[in-house]
Structure formats: C-alpha cells, structure tokens
PyMOL Python script that loads the backbone (N, CA, C, O; Angstrom):
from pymol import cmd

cmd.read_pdbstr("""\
ATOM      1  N   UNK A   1     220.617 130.869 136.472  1.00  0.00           N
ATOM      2  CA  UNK A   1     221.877 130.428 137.042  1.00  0.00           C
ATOM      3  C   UNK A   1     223.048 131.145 136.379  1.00  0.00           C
ATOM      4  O   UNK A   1     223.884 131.809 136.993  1.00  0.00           O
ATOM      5  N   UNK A   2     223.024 130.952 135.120  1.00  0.00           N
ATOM      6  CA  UNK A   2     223.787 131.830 134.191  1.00  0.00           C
ATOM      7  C   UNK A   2     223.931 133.406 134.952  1.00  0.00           C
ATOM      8  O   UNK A   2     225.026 133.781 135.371  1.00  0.00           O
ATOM      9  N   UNK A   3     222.964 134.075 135.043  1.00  0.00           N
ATOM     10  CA  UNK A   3     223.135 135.281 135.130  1.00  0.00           C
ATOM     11  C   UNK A   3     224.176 135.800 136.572  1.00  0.00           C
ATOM     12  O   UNK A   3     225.157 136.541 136.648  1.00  0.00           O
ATOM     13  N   UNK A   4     223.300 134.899 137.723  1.00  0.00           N
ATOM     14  CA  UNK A   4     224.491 134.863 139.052  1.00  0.00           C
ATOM     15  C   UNK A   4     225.910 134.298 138.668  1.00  0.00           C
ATOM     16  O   UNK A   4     226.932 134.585 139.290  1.00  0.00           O
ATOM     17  N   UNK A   5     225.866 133.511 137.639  1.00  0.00           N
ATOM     18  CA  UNK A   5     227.934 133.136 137.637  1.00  0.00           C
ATOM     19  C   UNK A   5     228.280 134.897 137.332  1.00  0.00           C
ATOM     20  O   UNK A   5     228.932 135.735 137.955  1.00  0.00           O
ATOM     21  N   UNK A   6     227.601 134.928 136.249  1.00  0.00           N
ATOM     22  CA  UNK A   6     228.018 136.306 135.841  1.00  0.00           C
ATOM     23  C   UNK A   6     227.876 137.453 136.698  1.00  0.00           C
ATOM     24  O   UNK A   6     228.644 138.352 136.354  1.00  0.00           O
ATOM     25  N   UNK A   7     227.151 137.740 137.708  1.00  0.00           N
ATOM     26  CA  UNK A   7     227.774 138.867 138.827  1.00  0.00           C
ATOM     27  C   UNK A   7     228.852 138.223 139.446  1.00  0.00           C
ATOM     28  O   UNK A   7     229.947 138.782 139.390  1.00  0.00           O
ATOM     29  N   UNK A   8     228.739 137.087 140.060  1.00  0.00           N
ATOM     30  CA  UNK A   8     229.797 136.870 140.825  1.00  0.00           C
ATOM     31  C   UNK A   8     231.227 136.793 140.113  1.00  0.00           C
ATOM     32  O   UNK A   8     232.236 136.855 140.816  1.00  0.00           O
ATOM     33  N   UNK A   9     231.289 136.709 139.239  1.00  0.00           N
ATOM     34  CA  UNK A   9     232.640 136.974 138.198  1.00  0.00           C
ATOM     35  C   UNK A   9     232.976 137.767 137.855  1.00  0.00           C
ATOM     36  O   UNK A   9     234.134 137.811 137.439  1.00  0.00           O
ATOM     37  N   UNK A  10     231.872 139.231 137.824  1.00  0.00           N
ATOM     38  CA  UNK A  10     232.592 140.518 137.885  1.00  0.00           C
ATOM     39  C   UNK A  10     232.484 141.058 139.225  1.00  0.00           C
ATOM     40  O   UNK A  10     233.039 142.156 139.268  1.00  0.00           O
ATOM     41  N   UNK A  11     232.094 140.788 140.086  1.00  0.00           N
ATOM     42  CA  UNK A  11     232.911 141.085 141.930  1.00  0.00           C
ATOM     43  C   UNK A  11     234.341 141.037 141.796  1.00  0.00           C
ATOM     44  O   UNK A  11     235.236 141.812 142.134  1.00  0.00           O
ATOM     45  N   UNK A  12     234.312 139.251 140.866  1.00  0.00           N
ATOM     46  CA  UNK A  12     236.064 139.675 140.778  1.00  0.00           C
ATOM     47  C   UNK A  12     236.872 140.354 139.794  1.00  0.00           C
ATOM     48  O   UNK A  12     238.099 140.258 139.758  1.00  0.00           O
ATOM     49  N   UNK A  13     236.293 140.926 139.129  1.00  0.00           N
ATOM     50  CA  UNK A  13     236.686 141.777 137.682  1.00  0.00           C
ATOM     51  C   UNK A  13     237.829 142.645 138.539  1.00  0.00           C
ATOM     52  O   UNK A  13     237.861 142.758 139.765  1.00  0.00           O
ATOM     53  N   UNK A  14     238.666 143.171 137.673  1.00  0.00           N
ATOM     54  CA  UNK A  14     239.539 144.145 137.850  1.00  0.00           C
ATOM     55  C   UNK A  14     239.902 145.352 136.669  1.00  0.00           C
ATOM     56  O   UNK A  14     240.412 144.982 135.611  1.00  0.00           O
ATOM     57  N   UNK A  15     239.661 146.571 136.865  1.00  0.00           N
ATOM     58  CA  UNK A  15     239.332 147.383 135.691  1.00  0.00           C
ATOM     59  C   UNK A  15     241.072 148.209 135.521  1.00  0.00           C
ATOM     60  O   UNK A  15     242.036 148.132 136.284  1.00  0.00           O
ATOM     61  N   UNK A  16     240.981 148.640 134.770  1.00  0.00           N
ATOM     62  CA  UNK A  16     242.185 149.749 134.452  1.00  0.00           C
ATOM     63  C   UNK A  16     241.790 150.615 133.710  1.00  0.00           C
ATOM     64  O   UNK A  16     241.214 150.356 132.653  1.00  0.00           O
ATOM     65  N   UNK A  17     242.144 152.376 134.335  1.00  0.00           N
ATOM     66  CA  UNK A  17     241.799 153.041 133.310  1.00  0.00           C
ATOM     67  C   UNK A  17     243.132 153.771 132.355  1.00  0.00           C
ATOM     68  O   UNK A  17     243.947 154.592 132.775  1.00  0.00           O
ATOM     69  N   UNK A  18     243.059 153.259 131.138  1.00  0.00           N
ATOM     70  CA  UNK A  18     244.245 153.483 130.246  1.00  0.00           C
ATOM     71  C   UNK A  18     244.584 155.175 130.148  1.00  0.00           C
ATOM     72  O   UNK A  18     244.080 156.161 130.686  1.00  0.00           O
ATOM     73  N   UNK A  19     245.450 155.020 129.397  1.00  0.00           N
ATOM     74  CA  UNK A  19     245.866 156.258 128.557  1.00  0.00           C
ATOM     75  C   UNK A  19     245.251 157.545 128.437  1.00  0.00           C
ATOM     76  O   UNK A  19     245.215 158.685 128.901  1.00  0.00           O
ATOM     77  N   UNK A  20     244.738 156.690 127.482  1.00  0.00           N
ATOM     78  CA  UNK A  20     243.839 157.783 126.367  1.00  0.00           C
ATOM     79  C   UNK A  20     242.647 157.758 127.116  1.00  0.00           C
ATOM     80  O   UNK A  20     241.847 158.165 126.274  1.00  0.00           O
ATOM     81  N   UNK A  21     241.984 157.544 128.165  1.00  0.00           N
ATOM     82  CA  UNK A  21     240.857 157.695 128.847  1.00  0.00           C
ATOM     83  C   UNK A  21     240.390 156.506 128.883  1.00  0.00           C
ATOM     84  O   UNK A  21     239.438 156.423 129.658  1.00  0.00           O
ATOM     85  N   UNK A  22     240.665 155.532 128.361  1.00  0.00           N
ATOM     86  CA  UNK A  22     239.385 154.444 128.370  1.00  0.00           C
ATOM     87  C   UNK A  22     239.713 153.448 129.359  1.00  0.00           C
ATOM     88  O   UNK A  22     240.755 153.515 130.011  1.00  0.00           O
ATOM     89  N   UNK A  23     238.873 152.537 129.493  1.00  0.00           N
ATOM     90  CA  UNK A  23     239.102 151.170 130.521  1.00  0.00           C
ATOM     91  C   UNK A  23     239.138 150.043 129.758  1.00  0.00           C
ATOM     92  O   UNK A  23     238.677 149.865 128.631  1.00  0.00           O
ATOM     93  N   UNK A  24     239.949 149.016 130.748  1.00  0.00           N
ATOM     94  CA  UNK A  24     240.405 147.931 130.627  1.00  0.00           C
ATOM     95  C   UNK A  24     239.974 147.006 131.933  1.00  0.00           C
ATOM     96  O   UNK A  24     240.248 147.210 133.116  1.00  0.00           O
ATOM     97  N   UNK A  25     239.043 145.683 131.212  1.00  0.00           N
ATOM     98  CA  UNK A  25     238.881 145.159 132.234  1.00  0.00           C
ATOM     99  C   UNK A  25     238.888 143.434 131.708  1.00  0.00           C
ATOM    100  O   UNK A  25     238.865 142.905 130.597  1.00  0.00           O
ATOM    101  N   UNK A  26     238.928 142.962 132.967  1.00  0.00           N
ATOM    102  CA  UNK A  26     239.396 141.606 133.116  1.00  0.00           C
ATOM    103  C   UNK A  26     238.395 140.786 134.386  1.00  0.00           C
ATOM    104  O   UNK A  26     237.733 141.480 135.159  1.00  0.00           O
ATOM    105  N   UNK A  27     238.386 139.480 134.469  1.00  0.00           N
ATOM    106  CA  UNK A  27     238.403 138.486 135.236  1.00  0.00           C
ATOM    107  C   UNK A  27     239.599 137.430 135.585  1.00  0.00           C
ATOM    108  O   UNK A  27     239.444 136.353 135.009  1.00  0.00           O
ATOM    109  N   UNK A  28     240.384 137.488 136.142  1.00  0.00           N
ATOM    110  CA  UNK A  28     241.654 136.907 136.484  1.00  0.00           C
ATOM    111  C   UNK A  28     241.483 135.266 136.498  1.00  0.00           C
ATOM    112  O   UNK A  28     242.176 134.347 136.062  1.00  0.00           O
ATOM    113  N   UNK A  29     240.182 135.341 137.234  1.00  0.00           N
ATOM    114  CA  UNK A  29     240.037 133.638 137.705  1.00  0.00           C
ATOM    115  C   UNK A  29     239.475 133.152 136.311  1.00  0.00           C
ATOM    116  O   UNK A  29     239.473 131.925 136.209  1.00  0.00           O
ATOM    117  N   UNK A  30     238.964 133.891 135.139  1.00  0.00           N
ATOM    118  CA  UNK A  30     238.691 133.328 133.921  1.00  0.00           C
ATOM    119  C   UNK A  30     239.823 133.942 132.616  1.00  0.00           C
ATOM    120  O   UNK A  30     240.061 135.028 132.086  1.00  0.00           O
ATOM    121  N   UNK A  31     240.205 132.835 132.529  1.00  0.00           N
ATOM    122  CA  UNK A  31     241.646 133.019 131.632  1.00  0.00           C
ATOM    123  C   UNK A  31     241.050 133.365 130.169  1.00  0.00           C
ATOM    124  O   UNK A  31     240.169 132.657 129.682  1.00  0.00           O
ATOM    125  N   UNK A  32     241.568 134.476 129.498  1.00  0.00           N
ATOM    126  CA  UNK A  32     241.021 135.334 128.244  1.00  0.00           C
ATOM    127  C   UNK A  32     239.417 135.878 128.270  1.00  0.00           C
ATOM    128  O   UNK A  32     238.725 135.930 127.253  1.00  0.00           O
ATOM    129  N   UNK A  33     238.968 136.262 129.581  1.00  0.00           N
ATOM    130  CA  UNK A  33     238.068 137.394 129.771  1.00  0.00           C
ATOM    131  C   UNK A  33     238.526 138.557 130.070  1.00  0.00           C
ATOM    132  O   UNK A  33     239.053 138.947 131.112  1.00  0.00           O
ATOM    133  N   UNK A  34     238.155 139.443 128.476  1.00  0.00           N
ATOM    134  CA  UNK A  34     238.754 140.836 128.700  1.00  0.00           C
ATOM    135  C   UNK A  34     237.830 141.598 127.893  1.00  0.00           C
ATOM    136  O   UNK A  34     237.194 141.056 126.990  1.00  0.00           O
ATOM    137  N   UNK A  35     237.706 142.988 128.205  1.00  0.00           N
ATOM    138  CA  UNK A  35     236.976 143.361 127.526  1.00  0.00           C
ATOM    139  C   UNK A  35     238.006 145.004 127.656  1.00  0.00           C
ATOM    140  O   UNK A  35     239.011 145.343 128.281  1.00  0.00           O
ATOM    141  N   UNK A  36     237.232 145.548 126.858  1.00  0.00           N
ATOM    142  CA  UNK A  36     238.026 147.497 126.420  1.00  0.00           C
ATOM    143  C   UNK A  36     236.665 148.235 126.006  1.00  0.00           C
ATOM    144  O   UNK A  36     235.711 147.663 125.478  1.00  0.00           O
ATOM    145  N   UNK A  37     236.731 149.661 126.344  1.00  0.00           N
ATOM    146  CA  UNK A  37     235.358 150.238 126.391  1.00  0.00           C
ATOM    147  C   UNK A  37     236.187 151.913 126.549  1.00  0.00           C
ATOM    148  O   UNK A  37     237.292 152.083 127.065  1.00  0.00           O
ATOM    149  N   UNK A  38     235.211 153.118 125.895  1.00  0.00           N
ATOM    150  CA  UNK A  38     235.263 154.092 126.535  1.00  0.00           C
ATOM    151  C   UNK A  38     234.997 154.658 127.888  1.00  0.00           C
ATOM    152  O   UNK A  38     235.500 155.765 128.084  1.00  0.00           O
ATOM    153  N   UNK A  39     234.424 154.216 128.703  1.00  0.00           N
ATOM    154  CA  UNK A  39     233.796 154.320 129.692  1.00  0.00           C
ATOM    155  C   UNK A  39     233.751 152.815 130.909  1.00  0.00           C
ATOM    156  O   UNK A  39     233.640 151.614 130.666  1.00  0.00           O
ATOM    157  N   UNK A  40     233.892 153.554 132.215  1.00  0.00           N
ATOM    158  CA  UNK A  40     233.667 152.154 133.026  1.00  0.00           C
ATOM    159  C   UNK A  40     232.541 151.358 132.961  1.00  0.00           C
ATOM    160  O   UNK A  40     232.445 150.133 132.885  1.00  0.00           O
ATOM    161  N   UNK A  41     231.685 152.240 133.001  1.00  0.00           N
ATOM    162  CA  UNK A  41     230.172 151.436 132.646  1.00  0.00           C
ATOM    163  C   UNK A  41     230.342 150.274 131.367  1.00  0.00           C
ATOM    164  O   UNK A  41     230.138 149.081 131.592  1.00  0.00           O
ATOM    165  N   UNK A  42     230.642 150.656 130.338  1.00  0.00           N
ATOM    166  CA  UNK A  42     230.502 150.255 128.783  1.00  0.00           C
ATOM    167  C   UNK A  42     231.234 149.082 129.277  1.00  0.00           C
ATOM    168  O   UNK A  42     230.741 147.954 129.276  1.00  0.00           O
ATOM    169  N   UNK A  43     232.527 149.383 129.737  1.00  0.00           N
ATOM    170  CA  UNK A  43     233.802 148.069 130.096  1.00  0.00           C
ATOM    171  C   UNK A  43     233.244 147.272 130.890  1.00  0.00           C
ATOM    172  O   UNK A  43     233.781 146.165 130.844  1.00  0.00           O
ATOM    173  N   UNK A  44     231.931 147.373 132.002  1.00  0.00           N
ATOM    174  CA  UNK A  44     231.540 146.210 132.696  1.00  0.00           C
ATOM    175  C   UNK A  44     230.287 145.618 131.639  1.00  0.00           C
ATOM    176  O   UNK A  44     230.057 144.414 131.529  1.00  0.00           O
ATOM    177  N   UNK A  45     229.697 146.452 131.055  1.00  0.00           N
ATOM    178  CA  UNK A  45     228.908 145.704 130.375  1.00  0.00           C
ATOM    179  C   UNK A  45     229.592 144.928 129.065  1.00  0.00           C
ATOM    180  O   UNK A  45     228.904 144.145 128.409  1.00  0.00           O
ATOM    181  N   UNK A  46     230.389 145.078 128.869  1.00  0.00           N
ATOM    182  CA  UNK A  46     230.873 144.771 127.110  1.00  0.00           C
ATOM    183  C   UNK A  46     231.993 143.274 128.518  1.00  0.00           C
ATOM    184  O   UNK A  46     232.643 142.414 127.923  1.00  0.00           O
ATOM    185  N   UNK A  47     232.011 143.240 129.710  1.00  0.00           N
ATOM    186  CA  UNK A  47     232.500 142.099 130.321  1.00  0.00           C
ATOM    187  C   UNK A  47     232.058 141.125 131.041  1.00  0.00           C
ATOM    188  O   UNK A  47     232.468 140.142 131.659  1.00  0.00           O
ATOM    189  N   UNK A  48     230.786 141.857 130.705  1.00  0.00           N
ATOM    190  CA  UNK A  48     229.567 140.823 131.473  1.00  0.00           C
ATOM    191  C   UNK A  48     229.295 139.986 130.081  1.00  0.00           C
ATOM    192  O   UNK A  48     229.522 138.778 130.024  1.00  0.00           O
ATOM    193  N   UNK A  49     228.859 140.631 129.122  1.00  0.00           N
ATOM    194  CA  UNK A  49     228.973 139.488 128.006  1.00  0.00           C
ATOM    195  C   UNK A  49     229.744 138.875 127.198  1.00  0.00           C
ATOM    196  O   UNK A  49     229.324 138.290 126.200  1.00  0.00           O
ATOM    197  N   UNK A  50     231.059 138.944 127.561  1.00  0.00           N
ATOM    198  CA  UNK A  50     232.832 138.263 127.158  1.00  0.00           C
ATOM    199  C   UNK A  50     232.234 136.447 128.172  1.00  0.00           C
ATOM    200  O   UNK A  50     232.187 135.235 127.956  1.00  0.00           O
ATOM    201  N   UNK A  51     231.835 137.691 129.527  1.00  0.00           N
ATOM    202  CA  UNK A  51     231.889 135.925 130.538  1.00  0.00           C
ATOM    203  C   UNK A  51     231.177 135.181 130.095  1.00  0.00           C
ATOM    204  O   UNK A  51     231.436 133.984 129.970  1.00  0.00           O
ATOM    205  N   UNK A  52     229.730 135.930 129.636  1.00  0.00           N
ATOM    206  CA  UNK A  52     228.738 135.097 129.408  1.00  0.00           C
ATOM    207  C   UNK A  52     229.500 133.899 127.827  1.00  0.00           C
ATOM    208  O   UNK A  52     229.872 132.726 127.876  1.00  0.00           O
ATOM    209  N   UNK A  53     229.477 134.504 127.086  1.00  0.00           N
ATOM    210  CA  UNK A  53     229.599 133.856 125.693  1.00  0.00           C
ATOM    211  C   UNK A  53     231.125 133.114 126.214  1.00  0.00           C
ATOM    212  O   UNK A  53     231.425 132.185 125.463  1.00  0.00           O
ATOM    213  N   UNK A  54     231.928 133.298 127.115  1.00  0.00           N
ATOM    214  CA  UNK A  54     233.432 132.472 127.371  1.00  0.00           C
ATOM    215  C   UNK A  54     232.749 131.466 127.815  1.00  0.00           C
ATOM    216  O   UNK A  54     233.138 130.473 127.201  1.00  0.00           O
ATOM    217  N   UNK A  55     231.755 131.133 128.720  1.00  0.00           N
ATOM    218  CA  UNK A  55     231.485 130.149 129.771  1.00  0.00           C
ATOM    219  C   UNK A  55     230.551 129.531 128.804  1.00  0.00           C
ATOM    220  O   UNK A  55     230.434 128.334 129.068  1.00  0.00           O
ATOM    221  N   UNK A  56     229.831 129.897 127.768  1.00  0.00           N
ATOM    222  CA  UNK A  56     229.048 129.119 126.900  1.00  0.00           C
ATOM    223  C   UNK A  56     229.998 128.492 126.165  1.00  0.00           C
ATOM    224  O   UNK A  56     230.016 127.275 126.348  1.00  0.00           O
ATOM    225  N   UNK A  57     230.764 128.898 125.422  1.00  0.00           N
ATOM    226  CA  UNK A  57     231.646 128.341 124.200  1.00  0.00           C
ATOM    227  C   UNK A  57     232.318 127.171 125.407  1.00  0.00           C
ATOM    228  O   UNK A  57     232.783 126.173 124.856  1.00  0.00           O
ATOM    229  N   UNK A  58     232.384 127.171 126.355  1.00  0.00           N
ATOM    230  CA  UNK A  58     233.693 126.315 127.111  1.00  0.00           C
ATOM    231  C   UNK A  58     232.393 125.104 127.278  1.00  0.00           C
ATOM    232  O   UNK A  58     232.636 123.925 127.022  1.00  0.00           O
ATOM    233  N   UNK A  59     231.366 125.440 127.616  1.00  0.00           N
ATOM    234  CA  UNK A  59     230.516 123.844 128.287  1.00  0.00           C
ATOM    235  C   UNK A  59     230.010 123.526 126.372  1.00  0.00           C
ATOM    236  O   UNK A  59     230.027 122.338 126.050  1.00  0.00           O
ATOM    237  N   UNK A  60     229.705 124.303 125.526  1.00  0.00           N
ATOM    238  CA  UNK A  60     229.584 123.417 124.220  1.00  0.00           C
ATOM    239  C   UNK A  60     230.668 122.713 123.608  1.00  0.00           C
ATOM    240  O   UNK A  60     230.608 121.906 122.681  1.00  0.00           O
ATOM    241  N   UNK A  61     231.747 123.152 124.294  1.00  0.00           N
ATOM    242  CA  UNK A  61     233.094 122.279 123.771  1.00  0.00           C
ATOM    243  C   UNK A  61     233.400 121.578 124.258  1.00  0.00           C
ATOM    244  O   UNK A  61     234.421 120.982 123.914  1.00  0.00           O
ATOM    245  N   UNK A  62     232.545 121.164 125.579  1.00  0.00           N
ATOM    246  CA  UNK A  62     233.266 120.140 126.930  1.00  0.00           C
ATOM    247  C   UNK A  62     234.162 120.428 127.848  1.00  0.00           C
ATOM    248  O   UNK A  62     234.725 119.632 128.600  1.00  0.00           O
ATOM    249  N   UNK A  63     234.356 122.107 127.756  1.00  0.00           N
ATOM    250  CA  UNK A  63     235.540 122.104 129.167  1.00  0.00           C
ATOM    251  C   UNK A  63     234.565 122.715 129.818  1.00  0.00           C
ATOM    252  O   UNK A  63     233.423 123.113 129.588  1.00  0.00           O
ATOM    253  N   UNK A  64     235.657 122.669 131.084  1.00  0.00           N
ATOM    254  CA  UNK A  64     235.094 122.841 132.478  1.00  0.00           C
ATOM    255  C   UNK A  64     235.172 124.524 132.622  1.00  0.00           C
ATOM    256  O   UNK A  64     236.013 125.324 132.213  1.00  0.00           O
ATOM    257  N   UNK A  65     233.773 124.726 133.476  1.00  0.00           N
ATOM    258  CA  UNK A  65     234.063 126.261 133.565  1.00  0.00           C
ATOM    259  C   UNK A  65     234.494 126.338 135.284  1.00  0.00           C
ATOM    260  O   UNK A  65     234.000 125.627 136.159  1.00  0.00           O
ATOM    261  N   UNK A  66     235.320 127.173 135.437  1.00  0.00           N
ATOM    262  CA  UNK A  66     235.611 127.427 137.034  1.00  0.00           C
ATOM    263  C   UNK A  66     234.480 127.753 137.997  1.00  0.00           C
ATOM    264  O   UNK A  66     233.697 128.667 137.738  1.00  0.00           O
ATOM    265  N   UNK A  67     234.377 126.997 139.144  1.00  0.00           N
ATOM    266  CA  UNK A  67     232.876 127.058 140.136  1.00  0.00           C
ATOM    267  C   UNK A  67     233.682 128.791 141.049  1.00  0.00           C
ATOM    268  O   UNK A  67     234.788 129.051 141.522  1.00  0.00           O
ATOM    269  N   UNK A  68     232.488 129.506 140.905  1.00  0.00           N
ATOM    270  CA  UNK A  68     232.686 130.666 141.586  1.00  0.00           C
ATOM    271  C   UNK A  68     231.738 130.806 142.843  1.00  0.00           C
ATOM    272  O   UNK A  68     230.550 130.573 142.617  1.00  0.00           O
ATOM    273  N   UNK A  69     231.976 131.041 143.723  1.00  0.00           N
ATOM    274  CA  UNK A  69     231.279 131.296 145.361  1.00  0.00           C
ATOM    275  C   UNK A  69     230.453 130.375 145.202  1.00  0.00           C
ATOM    276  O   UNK A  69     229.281 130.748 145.253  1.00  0.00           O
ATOM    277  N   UNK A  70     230.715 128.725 144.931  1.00  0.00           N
ATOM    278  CA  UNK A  70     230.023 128.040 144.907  1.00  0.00           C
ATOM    279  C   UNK A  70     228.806 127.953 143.589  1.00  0.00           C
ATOM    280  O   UNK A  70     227.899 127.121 143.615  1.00  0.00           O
ATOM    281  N   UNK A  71     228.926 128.651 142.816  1.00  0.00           N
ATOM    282  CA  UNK A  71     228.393 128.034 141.367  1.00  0.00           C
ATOM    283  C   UNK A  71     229.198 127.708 140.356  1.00  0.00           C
ATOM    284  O   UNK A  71     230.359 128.075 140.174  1.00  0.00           O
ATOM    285  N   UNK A  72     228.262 126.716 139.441  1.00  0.00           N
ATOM    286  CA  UNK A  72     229.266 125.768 139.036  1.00  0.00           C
ATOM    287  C   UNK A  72     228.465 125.481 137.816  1.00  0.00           C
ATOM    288  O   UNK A  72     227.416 124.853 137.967  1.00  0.00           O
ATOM    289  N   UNK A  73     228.834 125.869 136.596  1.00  0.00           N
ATOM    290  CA  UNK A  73     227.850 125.509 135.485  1.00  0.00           C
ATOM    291  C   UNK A  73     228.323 124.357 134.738  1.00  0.00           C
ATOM    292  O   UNK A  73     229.512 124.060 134.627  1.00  0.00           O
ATOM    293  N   UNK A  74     227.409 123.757 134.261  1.00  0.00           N
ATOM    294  CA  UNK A  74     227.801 122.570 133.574  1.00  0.00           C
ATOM    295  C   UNK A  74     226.470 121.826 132.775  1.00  0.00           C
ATOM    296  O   UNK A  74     225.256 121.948 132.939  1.00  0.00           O
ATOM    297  N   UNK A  75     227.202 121.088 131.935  1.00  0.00           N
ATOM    298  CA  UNK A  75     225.629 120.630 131.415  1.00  0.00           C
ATOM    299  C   UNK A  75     225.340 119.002 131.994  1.00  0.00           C
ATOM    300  O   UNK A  75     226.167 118.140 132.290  1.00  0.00           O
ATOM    301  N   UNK A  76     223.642 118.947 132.034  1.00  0.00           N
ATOM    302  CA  UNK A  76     223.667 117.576 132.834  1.00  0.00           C
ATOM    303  C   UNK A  76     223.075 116.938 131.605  1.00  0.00           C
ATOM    304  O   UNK A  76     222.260 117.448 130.837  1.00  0.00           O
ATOM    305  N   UNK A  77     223.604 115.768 131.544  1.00  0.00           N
ATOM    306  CA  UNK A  77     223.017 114.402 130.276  1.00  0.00           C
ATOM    307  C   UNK A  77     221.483 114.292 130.666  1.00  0.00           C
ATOM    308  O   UNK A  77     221.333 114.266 131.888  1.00  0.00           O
ATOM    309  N   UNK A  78     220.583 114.238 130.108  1.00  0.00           N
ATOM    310  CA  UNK A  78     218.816 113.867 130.600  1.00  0.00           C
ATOM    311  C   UNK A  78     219.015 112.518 129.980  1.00  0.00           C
ATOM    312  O   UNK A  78     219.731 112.295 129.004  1.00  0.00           O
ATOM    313  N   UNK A  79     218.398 111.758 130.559  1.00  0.00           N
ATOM    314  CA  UNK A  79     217.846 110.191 129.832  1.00  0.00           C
ATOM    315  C   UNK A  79     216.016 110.295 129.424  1.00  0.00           C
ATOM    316  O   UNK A  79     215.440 109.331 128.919  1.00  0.00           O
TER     317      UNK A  79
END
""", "prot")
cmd.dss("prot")
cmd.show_as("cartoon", "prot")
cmd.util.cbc("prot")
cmd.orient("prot")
C-alpha cells in the first residue's frame, strides 16, 4: 500500500532544474517533501524516500497523512 501512495505522490511531484545543473524537487500536496540531487533520476529517487519516511514519521506521531487518488494510509487499532 505504502509503495502505491508513493507513485501516486510523485505523479504529483514537480521538479526544477537549478543553476548549477542540479534538480529540485517537491510534492506540493505534501507540505516539507523536498528533495535536491545531481541528476533528475537521483532527485526522484532521493523523493520517493523523503515521502516514504514523511508519511511514516506523520502516522507514528498521530497525524493524518493526505488521501491521494483515493489512498489513504493510516494505522488501524487490532483488538
């Protein structure tokens, strides 16, 4: 489940390529997912695992992570 939030969150990624050659990339709909890389490749991978570890740290702390094209992670209580 994890892994589909994470494509569908970089569909919405948005990259920039800086200056000095390198990229800059983001997820807009996830507030402080960013990542910086030499290369576009490097910048989607080094932002695929910003989302991953953002959306973990947010459900071990109790916040809510944003539902994307209909997924929606969260943790469920077991009895």
């Amino acid at each position: 489940m994890i892994r589909d939030y994470i494509d569908r969150a970089l569909r919405r990624a948005k990259y920039e390529k800086l200056e000095d050659g390198s990229f800059a990339g983001e997820v807009p709909a996830l507030r402080g997912v960013l990542a910086h890389a030499e290369s576009l490749e490097d910048c989607r991978d080094q932002l695929a695992e910003v989302i991953e570890e953002w959306a973990l740290v947010r459900i071990a702390r109790g916040l809510t992570v944003p539902t994307l094209d209909g997924i929606r992670l969260a943790v469920v209580a077991r009895r």
